[in-house]
C-alpha positions as CSV (number, residue, x, y, z in Angstrom):
1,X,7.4,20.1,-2.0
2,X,4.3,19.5,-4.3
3,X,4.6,19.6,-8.3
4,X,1.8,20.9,-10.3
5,X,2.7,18.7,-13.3
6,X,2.6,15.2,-13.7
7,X,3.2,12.4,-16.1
8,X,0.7,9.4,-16.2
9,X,1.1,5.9,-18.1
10,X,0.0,2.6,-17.7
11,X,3.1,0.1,-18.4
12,X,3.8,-3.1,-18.0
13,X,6.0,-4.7,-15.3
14,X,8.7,-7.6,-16.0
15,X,7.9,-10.2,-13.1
16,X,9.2,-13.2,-14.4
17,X,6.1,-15.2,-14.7
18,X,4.1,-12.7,-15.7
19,X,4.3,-8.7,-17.2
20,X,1.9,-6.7,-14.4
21,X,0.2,-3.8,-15.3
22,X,1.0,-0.5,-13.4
23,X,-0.2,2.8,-13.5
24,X,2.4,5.3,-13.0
25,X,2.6,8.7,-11.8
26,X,5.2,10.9,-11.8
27,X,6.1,14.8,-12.0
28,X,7.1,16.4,-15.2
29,X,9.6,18.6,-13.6
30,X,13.7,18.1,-13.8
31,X,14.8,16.5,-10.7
32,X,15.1,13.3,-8.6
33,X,12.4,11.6,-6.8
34,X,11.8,8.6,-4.2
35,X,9.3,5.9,-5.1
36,X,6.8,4.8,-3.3
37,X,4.5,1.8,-4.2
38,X,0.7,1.9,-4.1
39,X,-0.9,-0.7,-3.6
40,X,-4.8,-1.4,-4.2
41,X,-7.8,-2.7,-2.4
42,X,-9.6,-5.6,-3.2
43,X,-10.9,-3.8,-6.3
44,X,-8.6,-3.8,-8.2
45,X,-6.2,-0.3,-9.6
46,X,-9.5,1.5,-10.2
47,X,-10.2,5.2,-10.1
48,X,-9.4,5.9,-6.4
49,X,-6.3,4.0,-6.0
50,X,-5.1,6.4,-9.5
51,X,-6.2,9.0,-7.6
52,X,-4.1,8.2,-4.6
53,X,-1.3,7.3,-7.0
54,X,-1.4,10.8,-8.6
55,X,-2.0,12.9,-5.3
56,X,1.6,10.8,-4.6
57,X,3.3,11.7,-7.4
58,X,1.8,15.7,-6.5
59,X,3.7,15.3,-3.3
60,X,7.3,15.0,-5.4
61,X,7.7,11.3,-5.7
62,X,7.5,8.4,-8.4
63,X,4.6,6.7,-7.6
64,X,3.3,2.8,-9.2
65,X,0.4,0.8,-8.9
66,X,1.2,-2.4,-9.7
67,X,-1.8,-4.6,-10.4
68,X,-1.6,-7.3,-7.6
69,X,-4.3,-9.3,-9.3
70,X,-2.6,-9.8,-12.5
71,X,-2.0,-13.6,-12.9
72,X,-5.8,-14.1,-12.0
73,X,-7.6,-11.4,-13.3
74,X,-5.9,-9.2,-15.8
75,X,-7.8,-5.9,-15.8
76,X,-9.5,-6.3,-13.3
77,X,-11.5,-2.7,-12.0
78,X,-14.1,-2.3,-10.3
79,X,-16.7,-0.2,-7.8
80,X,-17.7,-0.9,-4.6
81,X,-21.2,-3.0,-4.6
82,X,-21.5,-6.1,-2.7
83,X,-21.5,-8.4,-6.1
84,X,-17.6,-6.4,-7.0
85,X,-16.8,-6.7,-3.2
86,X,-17.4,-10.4,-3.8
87,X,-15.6,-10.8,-7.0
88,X,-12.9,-8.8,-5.2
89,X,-12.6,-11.2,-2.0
90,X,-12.7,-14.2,-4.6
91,X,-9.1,-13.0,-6.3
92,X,-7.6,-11.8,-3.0
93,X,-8.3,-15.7,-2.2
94,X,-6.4,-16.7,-4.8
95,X,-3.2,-14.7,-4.4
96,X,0.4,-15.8,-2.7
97,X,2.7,-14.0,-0.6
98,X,5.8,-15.0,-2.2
99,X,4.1,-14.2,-5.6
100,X,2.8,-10.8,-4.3
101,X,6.4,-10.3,-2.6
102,X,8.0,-10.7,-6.1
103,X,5.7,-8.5,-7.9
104,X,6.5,-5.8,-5.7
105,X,10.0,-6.1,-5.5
106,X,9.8,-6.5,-9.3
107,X,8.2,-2.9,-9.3
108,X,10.4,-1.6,-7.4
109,X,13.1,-2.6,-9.6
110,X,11.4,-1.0,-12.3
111,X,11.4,2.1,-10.6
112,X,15.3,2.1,-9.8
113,X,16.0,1.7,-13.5
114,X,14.5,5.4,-14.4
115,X,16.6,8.1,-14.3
116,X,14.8,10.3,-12.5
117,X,13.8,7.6,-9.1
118,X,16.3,8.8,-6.3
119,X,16.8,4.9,-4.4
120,X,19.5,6.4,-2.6
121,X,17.3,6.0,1.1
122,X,15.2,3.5,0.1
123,X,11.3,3.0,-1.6
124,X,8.3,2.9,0.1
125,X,4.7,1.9,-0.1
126,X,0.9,2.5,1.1
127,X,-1.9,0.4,0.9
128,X,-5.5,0.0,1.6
129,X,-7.6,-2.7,2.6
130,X,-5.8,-5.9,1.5
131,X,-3.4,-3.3,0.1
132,X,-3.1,-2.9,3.8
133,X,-1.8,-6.0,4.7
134,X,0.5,-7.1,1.5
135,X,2.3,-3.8,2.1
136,X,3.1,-5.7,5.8
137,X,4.3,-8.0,4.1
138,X,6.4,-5.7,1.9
139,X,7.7,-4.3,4.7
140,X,10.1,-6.9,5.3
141,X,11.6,-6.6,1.5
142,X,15.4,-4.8,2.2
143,X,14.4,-2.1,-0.3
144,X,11.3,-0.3,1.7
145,X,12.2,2.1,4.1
146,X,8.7,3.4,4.8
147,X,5.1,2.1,4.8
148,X,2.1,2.9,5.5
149,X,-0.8,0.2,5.9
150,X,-4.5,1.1,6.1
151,X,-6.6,-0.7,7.5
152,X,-5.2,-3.7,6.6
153,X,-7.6,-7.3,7.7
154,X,-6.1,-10.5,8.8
155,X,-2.1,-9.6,9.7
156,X,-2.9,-10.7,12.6
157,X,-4.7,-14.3,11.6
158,X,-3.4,-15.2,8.2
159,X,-1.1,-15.1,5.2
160,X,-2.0,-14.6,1.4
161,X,-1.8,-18.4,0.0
162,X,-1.8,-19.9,3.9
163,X,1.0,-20.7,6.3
164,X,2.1,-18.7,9.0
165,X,-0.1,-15.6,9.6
166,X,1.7,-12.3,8.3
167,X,2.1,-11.2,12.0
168,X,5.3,-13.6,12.2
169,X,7.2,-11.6,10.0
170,X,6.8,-8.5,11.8
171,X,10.7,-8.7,12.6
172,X,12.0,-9.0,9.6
173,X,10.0,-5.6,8.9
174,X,12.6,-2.8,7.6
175,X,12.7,1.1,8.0
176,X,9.7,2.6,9.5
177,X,5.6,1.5,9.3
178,X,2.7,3.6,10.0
179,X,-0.6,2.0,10.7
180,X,-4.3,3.3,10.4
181,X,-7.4,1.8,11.7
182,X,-11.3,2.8,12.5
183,X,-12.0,1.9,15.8
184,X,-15.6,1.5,14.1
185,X,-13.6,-1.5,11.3
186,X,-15.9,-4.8,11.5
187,X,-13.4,-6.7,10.0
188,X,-10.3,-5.9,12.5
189,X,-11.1,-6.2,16.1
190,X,-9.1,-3.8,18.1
191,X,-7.9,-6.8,20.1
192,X,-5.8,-7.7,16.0
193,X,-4.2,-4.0,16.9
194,X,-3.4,-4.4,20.1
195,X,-1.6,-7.9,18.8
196,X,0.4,-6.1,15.7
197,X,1.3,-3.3,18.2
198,X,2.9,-5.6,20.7
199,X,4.3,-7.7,17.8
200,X,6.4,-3.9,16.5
201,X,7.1,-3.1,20.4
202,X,8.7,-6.6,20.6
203,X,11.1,-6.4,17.6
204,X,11.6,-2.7,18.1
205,X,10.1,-2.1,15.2
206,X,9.7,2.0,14.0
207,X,6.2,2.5,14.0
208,X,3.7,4.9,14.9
209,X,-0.3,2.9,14.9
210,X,-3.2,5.4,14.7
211,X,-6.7,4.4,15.8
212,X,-9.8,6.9,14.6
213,X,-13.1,7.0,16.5
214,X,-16.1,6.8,14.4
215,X,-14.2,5.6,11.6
216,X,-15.0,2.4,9.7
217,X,-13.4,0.0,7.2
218,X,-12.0,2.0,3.8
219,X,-12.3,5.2,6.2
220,X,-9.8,6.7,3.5
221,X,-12.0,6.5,0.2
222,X,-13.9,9.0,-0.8
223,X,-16.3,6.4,-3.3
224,X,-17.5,4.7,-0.4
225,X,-20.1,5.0,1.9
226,X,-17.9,4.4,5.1
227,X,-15.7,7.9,4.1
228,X,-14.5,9.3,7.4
229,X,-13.4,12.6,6.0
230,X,-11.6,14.0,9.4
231,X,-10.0,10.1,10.0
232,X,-8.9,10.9,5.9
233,X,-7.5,13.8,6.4
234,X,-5.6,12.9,9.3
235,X,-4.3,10.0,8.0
236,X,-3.1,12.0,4.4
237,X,-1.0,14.1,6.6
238,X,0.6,10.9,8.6
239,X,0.9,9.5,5.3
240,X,2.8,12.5,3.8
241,X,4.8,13.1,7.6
242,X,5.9,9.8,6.9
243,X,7.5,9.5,3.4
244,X,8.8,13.3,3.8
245,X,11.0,12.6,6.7
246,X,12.1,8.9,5.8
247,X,12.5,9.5,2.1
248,X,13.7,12.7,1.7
249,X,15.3,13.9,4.9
C-alpha cells in the first residue's frame, strides 16, 4: 500500500539525558501503521536521510529519524565533502552503544504512544553507513522485528564507545535482518561479510545478506558520487519485501 499524503514534523524525543531531535514522517490518512526507525549516516539527518524517511512513511508506515548525534552535535547536517566526511567521522567517534541503544528504544517508545503506530508485530529500522551498523546493534532491542543495515563498517571489528566488537551480539539479534553491501565498499572487506554471515548462520539468525557488483560505499544515495542506481533500486525493493512481510503480514 502506498499513501499519497504525508505529515512531516521535527519533534523532540524524551531520552532521559537528553530531548533528541527527530524528523517524522507519517501518512495523513485514517488508519494504523508500523514504525520503522531511520537511522542516519555519518552526516547527520540531512536531506537524504528525510528523503528516505518520507519515501518510508509513502510505503504506509510511521517513520522517525532520530538524530543519533544529539548529545555532541545538536543540529548537526551536512553534505558530503571530505572536510563534512571528517567532521562526520569525528562525532561517530564520540558516540556509545548503550547511549545510542537508549535513544532508539526511546524513539521507539515515542512512536508506540501515537494513536495511529500499530506495535502489535513489532518496529523496525534501516540504516546507512554507521546508520548501518547502530541498527545491528538495534537489532538485539526486544521491540525490532525487522532491519535492514546498509553498508554498515566495523560490525565485524568494533563497538560504538569500545568493548566487544558489535559482531558478539549477533545472537541476541531479534526478528529478521537484511543486509546490503558493494562488493566495490573500501571500507568493508568482503572477508567482514563473510564473518557477519557466519556469525547469523550460527545463531540461526533470519537474515537474507545481499552483495552488489560494481557497487561502492553509500551505493544507496543519490547525493553522492558512489550512487549505484541498479544496487539502489534493488536494495529499495529488499528493503520494502522486508518490512511488508514482517510488519504487516
Amino acid at each position: 500500500m502506498t499513501v499519497s499524503d504525508l505529515k512531516t514534523e521535527d519533534i523532540k524525543v524524551d531520552a532521559g539525558d537528553v530531548e533528541v531531535d527527530t524528523y517524522l514522517a507519517q501518512p495523513t490518512d485514517a488508519g494504523t501503521y508500523p514504525g520503522i526507525i531511520v537511522v542516519q549516516e555519518v552526516f547527520g539527518v540531512n536531506d537524504h536521510i528525510k528523503e528516505v524517511t518520507r519515501r518510508i512513511a509513502h510505503e504506509g508506515y510511521i517513520a522517525a529519524a532520530p538524530a543519533i548525534y544529539q548529545r555532541q552535535a545538536p543540529g548537526f547536517a551536512v553534505g558530503y565533502s571530505q572536510e563534512e566526511l571528517e567532521l562526520g567521522r569525528k562525532y561517530k567517534e564520540q558516540t556509545k552503544a548503550n547511549e545510542l541503544l537508549n535513544d532508539i528504544q526511546c524513539t521507539i517508545n515515542y512512536l508506540k504512544s501515537l494513536p495511529n503506530c500499530d506495535s502489535q508485530k513489532g518496529f523496525g529500522s534501516i540504516g546507512f553507513c554507521f546508520g548501518g551498523h547502530v541498527v545491528y546493534l538495534a537489532a538485539t532491542l526486544d521491540d525490532m522485528q525487522a532491519t535492514a543495515s546498509c553498508y554498515g563498517a566495523g560490525i565485524a571489528t568494533n563497538t560504538p564507545g569500545g568493548g566487544e566488537p558489535t559482531i558478539t551480539r549477533t545472537k541476541d539479534i531479534k526478528g529478521t535482518i537484511y543486509l546490503f553491501f558493494g562488493k566495490e565498499d573500501p571500507l568493508i572487506p568482503l572477508e567482514q561479510v563473510d564473518q557477519i554471515e557466519a556469525e547469523l548462520k550460527k545463531h540461526n539468525i533470519a537474515h537474507r545478506i545481499f552483495r552488489y557488483d560494481g557497487a561502492d560505499h553509500g551505493f544507496f544515495c543519490d547525493q553522492r558520487a558512489s550512487y549505484e542506481p541498479t544496487a539502489a533500486q534493488h536494495c529499495w525493493e529488499r528493503v520494502k519485501e522486508l518490512f511488508q512481510q514482517t510488519l504487516k503480514q
